[in-house]
VMD Tcl script that draws the C-alpha trace (Angstrom):
set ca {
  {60.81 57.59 -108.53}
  {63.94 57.48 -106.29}
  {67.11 55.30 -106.53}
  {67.53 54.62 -103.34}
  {71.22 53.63 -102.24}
  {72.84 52.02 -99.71}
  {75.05 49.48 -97.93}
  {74.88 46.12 -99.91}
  {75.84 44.19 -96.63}
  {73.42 45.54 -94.90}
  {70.94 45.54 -97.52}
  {70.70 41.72 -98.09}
  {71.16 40.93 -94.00}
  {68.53 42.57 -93.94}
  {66.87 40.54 -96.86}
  {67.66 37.14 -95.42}
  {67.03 38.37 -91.59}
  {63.06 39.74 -92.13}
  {62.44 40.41 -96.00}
  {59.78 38.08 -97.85}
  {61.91 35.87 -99.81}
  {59.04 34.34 -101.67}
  {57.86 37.53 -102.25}
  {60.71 38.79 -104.07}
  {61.48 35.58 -106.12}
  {57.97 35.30 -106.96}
  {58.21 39.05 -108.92}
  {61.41 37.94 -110.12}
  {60.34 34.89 -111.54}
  {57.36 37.17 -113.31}
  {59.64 39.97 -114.64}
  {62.17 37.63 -116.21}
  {59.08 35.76 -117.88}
  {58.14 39.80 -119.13}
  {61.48 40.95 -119.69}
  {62.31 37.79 -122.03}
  {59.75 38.41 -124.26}
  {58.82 34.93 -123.96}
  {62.33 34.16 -124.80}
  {61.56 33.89 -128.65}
  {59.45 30.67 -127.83}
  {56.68 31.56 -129.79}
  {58.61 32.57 -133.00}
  {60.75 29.37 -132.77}
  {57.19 27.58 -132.62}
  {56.17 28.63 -135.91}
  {59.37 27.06 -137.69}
  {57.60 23.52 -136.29}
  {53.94 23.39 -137.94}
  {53.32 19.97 -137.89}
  {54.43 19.58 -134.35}
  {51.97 18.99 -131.66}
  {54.77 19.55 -128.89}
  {55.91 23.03 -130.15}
  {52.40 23.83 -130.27}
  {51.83 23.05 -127.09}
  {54.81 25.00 -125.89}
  {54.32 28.20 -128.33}
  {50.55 28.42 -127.04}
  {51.88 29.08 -123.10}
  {54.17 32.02 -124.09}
  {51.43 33.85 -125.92}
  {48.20 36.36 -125.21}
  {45.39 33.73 -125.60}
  {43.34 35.51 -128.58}
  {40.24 35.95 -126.54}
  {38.61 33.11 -123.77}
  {41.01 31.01 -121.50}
  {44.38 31.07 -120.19}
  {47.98 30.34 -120.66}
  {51.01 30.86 -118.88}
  {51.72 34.42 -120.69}
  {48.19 35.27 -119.45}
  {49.71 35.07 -115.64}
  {52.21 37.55 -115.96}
  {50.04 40.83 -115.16}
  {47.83 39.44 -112.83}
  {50.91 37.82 -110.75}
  {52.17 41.74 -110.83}
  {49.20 43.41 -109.72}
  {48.69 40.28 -106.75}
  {52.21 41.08 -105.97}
  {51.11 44.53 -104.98}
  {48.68 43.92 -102.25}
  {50.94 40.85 -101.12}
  {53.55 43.69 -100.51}
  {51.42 46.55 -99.29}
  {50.93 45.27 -95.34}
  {54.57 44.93 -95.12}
  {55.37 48.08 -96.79}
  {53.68 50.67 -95.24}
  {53.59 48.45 -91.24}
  {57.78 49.09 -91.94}
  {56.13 52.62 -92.33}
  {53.67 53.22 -89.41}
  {56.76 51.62 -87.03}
  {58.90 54.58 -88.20}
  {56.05 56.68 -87.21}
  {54.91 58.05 -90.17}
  {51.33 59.19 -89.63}
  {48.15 57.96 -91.69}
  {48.08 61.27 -93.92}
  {51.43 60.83 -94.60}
  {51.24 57.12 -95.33}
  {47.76 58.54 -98.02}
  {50.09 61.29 -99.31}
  {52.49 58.40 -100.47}
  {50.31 55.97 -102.10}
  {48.57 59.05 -103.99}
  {51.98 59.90 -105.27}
  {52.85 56.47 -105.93}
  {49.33 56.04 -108.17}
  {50.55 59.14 -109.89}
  {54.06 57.99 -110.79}
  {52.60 54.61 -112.09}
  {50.53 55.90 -114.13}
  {53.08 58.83 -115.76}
  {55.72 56.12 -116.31}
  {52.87 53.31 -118.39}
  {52.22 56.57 -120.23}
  {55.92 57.47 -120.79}
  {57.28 53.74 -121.40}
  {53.84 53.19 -124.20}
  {55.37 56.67 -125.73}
  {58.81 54.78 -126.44}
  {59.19 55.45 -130.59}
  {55.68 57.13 -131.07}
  {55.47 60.10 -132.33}
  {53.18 62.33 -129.50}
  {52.84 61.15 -125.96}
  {49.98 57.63 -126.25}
  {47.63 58.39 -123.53}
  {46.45 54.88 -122.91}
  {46.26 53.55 -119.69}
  {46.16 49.54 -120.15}
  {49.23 48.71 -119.25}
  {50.57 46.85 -115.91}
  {52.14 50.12 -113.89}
  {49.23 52.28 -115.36}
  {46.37 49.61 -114.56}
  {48.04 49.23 -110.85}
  {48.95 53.26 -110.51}
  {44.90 53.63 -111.29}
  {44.32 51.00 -108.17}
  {46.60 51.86 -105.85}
  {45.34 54.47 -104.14}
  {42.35 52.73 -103.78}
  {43.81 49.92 -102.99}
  {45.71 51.83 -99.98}
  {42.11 52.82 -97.94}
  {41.26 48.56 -97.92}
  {44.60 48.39 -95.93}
  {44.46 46.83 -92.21}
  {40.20 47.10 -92.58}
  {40.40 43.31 -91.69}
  {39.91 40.45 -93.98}
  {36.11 40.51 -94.26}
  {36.07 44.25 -95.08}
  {38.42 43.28 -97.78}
  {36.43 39.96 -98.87}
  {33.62 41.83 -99.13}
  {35.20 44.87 -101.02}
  {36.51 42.58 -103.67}
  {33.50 40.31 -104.08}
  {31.01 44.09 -104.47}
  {34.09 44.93 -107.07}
  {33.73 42.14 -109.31}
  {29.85 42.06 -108.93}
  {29.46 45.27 -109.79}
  {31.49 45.42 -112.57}
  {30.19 42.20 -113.64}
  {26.36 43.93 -113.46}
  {27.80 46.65 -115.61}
  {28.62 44.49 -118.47}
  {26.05 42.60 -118.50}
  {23.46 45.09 -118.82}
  {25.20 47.29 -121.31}
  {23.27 46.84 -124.60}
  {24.84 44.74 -127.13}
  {25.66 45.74 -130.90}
  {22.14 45.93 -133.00}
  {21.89 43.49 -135.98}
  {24.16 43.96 -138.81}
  {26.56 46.14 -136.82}
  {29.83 46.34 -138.67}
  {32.72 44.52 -136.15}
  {35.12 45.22 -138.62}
  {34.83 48.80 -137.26}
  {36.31 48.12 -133.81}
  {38.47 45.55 -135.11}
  {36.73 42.57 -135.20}
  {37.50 40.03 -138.19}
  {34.50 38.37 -139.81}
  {35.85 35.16 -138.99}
  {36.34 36.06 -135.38}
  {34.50 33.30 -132.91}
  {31.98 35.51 -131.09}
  {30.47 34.79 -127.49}
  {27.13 33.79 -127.38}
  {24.23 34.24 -124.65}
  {24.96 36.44 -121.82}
  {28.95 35.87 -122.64}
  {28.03 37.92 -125.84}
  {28.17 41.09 -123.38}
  {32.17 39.90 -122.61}
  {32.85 39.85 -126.63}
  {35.94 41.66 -127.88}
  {35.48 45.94 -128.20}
  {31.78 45.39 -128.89}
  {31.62 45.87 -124.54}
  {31.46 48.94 -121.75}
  {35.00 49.62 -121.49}
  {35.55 49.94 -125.26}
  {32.59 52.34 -125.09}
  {33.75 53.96 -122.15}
  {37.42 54.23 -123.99}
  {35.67 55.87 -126.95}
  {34.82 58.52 -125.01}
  {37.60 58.79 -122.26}
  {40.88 58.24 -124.48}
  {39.57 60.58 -127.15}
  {39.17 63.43 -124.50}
  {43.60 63.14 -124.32}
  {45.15 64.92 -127.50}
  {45.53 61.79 -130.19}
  {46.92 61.57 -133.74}
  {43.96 60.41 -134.67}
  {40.53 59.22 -132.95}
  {40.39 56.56 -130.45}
  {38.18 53.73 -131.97}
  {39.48 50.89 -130.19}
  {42.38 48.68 -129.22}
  {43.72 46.46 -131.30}
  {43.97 43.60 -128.70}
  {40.79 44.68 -126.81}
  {42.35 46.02 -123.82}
  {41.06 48.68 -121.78}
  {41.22 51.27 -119.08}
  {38.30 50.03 -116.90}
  {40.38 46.76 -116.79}
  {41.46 48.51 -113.20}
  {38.31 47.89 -111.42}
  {38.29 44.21 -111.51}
  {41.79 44.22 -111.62}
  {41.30 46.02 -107.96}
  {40.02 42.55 -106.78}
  {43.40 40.67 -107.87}
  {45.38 43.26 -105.87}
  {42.89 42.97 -102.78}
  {42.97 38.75 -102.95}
  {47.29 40.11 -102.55}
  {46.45 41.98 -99.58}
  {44.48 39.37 -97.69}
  {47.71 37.22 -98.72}
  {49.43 39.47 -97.50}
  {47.92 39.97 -94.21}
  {47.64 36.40 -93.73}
  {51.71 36.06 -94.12}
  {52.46 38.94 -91.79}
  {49.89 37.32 -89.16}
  {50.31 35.05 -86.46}
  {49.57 31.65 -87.97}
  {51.86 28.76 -88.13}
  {53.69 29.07 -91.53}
  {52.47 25.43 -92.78}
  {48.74 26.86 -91.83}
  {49.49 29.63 -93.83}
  {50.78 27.00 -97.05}
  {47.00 25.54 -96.12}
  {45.01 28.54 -96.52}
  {46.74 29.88 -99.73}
  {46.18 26.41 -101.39}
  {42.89 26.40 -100.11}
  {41.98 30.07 -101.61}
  {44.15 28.83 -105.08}
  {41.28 25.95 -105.55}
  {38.40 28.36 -104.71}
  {39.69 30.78 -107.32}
  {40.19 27.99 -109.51}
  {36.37 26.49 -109.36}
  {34.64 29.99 -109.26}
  {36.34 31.52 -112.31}
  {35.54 28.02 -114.25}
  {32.24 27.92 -112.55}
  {31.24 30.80 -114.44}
  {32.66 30.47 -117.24}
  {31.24 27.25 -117.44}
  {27.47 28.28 -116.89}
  {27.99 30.96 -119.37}
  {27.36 33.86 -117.17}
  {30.82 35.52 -117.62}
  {34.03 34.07 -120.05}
  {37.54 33.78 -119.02}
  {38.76 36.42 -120.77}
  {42.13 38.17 -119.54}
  {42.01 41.15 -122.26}
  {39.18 42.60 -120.20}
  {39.78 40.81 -116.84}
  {36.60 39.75 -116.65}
  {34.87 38.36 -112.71}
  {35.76 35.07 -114.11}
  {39.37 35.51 -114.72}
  {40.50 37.99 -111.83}
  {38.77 34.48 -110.02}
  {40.38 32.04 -112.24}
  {44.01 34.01 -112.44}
  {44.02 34.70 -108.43}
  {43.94 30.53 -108.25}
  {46.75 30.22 -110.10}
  {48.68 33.08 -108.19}
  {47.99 32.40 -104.46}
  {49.28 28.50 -105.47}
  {52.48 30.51 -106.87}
  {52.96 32.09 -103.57}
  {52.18 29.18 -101.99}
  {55.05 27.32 -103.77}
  {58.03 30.14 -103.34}
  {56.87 30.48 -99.72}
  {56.37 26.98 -99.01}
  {60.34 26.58 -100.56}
  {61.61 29.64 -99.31}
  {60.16 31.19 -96.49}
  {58.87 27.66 -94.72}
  {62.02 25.07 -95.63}
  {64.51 27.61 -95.89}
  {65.64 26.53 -99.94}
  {66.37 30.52 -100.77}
  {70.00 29.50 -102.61}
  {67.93 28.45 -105.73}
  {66.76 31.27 -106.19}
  {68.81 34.00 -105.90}
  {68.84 34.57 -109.69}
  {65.11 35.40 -109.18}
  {66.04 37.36 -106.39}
  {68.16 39.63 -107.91}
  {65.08 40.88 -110.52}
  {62.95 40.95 -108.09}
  {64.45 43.20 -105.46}
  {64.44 45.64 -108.89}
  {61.82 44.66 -110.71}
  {60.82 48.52 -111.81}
  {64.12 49.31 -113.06}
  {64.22 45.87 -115.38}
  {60.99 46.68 -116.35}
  {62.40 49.78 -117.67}
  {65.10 48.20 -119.21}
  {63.09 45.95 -120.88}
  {60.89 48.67 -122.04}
  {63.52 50.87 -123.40}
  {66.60 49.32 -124.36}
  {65.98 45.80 -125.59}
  {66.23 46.50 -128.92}
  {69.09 48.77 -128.57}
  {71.00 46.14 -126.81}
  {70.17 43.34 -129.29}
  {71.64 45.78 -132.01}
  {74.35 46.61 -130.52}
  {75.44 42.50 -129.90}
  {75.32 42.28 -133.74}
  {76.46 45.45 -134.45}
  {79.98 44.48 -132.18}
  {80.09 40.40 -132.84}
  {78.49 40.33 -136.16}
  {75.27 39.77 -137.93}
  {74.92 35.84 -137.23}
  {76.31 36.18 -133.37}
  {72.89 34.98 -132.24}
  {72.87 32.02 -134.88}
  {75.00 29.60 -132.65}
  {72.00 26.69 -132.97}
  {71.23 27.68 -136.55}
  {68.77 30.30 -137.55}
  {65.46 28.80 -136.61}
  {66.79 29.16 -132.81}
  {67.77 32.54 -133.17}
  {65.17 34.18 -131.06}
  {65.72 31.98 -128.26}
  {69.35 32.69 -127.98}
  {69.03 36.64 -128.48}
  {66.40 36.79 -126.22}
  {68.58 35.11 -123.80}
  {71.50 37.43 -124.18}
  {69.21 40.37 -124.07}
  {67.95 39.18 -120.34}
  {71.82 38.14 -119.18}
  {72.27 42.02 -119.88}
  {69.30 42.78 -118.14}
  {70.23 40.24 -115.10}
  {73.50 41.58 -115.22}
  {72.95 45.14 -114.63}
  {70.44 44.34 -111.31}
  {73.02 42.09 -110.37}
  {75.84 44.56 -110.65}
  {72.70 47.32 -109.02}
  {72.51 44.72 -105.86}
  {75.75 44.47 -104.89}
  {76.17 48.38 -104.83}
  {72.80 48.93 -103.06}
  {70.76 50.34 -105.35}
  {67.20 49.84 -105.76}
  {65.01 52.22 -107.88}
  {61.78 52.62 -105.79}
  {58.46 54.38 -106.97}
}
mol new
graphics top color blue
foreach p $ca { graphics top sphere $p radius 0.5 }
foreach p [lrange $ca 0 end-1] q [lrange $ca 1 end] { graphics top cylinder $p $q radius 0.2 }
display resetview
C-alpha cells in the first residue's frame, strides 16, 4: 500500500482531461452507501412497526436473510465489478509507460496479496488473535485478482466464455455435493429450526448446509483459531471468490467496451442491453429452481442477477457523466471515490472512535437534534462528513492511498 502524492492541479486536470468520471463516482457512490452504515436507516425502521413505508425503506439498507436482493445486497458486487471496469485502464496507463508483461504479473500478484492481508487485518479490528477469514470485499477481490489479471486484453469472447465455465462450474459443484442426511441437526451450523429452507435442487444453495461451508470447515480451521471453525454466522464463505470472479470479468468486458472505439451512446446501448440479460438469467434460474438468488454465497444466479443491476449503474453515471458532460453533481461522489481504500479504512477503524469522541466533546445528546428515535441517522451522518472531510482535505493535497 503506497500513499501516493502529488500536485492537486495537476491531479484533477488530469481527472477531468482523460480519467473515467463515472467510474470514480460510481465507487464513490458505493463506499459512502458502506461507509454510512446504512446511515442508521434500518435502526430508525424498527421505531415504526406498523409502518408499511419504513418497512419498505429499512428492508433496502439491510443483508436480505437468505434468497433475493436489496439495495445493501449491491454494495459488494458493485466493488468487485468496479475492479475489472478499472483494470483495462489501469494497467494500458501501464504497458504505455513501458512496463513489461512480468512486471505488469508481478503487480497484480502483489496487489492480490495486499488485499487479502488488509480484509484479514481490518476483520482483526478488537479481536483478540488475528481472524483468518477471508469473506470480506478486499479479501474476496485480493483472492480474484490475480486471476482476474491473466483474462486481461484475451478479447471479449475469451472472457465471455471464462466467466460463463466459472459460474457453471461452480454451479456443478454445488449441485452435486450431497445434501445433509435426515435428521441432521442445523442448529449445529447455525441454522434456526424455524429457518425457511430451500427445497428441490435449491436445497443444495441452503444456508452452511453447502460446499463452501464444508470446504471452510476444513480450510479456516487449518489457520490458528480461538476455537474451531464450524461455520459463519451469516453463511458467508471463502469460495464466494470463484463466482465472484465472474462479476469482476462482466467489469472487464465493461471495461474494455468503454476504453474501445464505439460511439459513447452505443456504448450506453450495450451496457443496458447486458443489465437486462443479467437481469432475466439470474431470475430465470431462480425461477425454475435450478439455483436461488442468494448473495451470502453468490450463487450463478445472483453474480447474473447483481451484474444487471451494476452494468445499468454504470450505464447511468456514464451516460450523465462521461456522455452529457453533468460531472458538477457529483463531485461529492468523486471525492470518495478517487480514495475509496483509505475511507474504507476509515470506516473500518475509526467509526466508532469518532462517534465517541462527538459526544465525548459536545455532549451525550449532540446527535439527538430530531429526537432520539432519529439518532442513528444523524450520527451516522456526522460520522461520514468526517469521513468526506478527510478525502476531501486528502484531494486537494494530492494524496491518494493506492494498493
Amino acid at each position: 500500500m503506497t500513499a501516493e502524492v502529488s500536485s492537486p492541479d495537476a491531479r484533477l486536470k488530469a481527472f477531468r482531461s482523460g480519467r473515467l468520471g463515472s467510474l470514480d463516482a460510481y465507487r464513490g457512490f458505493s463506499m459512502l452507501l458502506m461507509a454510512s452504515g446504512g446511515l442508521g436507516i434500518a435502526k430508525v425502521a424498527e421505531s415504526f412497526p406498523g409502518s408499511s413505508l419504513w418497512s419498505a425503506i429499512g428492508y433496502q439498507f439491510e443483508h436480505v436473510e437468505w434468497t433475493g436482493c436489496a439495495l445493501w445486497d449491491l454494495i459488494q458486487p458493485s466493488f468487485m465489478f468496479m475492479v475489472g471496469v478499472s483494470m483495462p485502464f489501469s494497467y494500458a496507463a501501464r504497458a504505455a509507460r513501458g512496463q513489461s508483461y512480468g512486471r505488469m504479473l508481478l503487480h497484480a500478484l502483489r496487489r492480490s496479496l495486499a488485499l487479502v492481508a488488509l480484509g484479514v487485518f481490518l476483520r482483526s479490528n478488537h479481536a483478540e488473535q488475528t481472524r483468518f477469514t477471508f469473506e470480506d470485499v478486499l479479501s474476496q477481490i485480493g483472492l480474484g485478482y490475480t486471476f482476474l489479471f491473466l483474462l486481461w486484453g484475451r478479447g471479449a469472447r475469451v472472457q465471455l466464455a471464462a466467466a460463463a465455465a466459472i459460474l457453471f462450474a461452480d454451479w456443478l459443484a454445488f449441485a452435486v455435493y450431497p445434501l445433509p442426511p435426515s435428521g441432521f441437526d442445523h442448529a449445529s451450523v447455525g441454522v434456526p429450526p424455524d429457518w425457511p429452507r430451500l427445497t428441490g435442487l435449491a436445497a443444495h444453495f441452503d444456508k452452511n448446509t453447502n460446499l463452501g461451508t464444508a470446504f471452510d470447515q476444513w480450510f479456516l480451521n487449518l489457520f490458528p483459531r480461538e476455537k474451531p471453525f464450524a461455520y459463519n454466522g451469516g453463511g458467508y464463505q471463502t469460495l464466494n471468490f470463484v463466482p465472484s470472479l465472474a462479476t469482476m470479468v462482466f467489469g472487464l468486458l465493461a471495461g474494455e467496451l468503454l476504453r474501445g472505439p464505439r460511439r459513447p451512446a452505443g456504448k450506453v446501448l450495450v451496457l443496458l442491453g447486458a443489465s437486462a440479460l443479467g437481469f432475466v438469467a439470474g431470475a430465470a434460474l431462480d425461477l425454475l429452481g435450478l439455483c436461488p438468488i442468494a448473495k451470502r454465497i453468490w450463487t450463478p444466479a445472483w453474480a447474473l442477477f447483481s451484474s444487471g443491476w451494476t452494468f445499468l449503474f454504470l450505464a447511468g453515471f456514464y451516460a450523465l457523466m462521461d456522455v452529457a458532460g453533468l460531472r458538477r453533481w457529483a463531485f461529492p461522489l468523486t471525492v470518495v471515490g478517487m480514495n475509496s481504500i483509505a475511507v474504507y479504512c476509515m470506516a473500518g477503524l475509526t467509526g466508532g472512535w469518532i462517534a465517541r469522541t462527538w459526544k465525548i466533546h459536545l455532549g451525550p445528546q449532540v446527535f439527538q437534534l430530531s429526537g432520539a428515535v432519529y439518532e442513528p441517522i444523524v450520527q451516522s451522518s456526522a460520522v461520514l462528513l468526517c469521513f468526506w472531510l478527510v478525502a476531501l482535505w486528502m484531494l486537494r493535497r494530492g494524496i491518494f492511498l493506492r494498493i
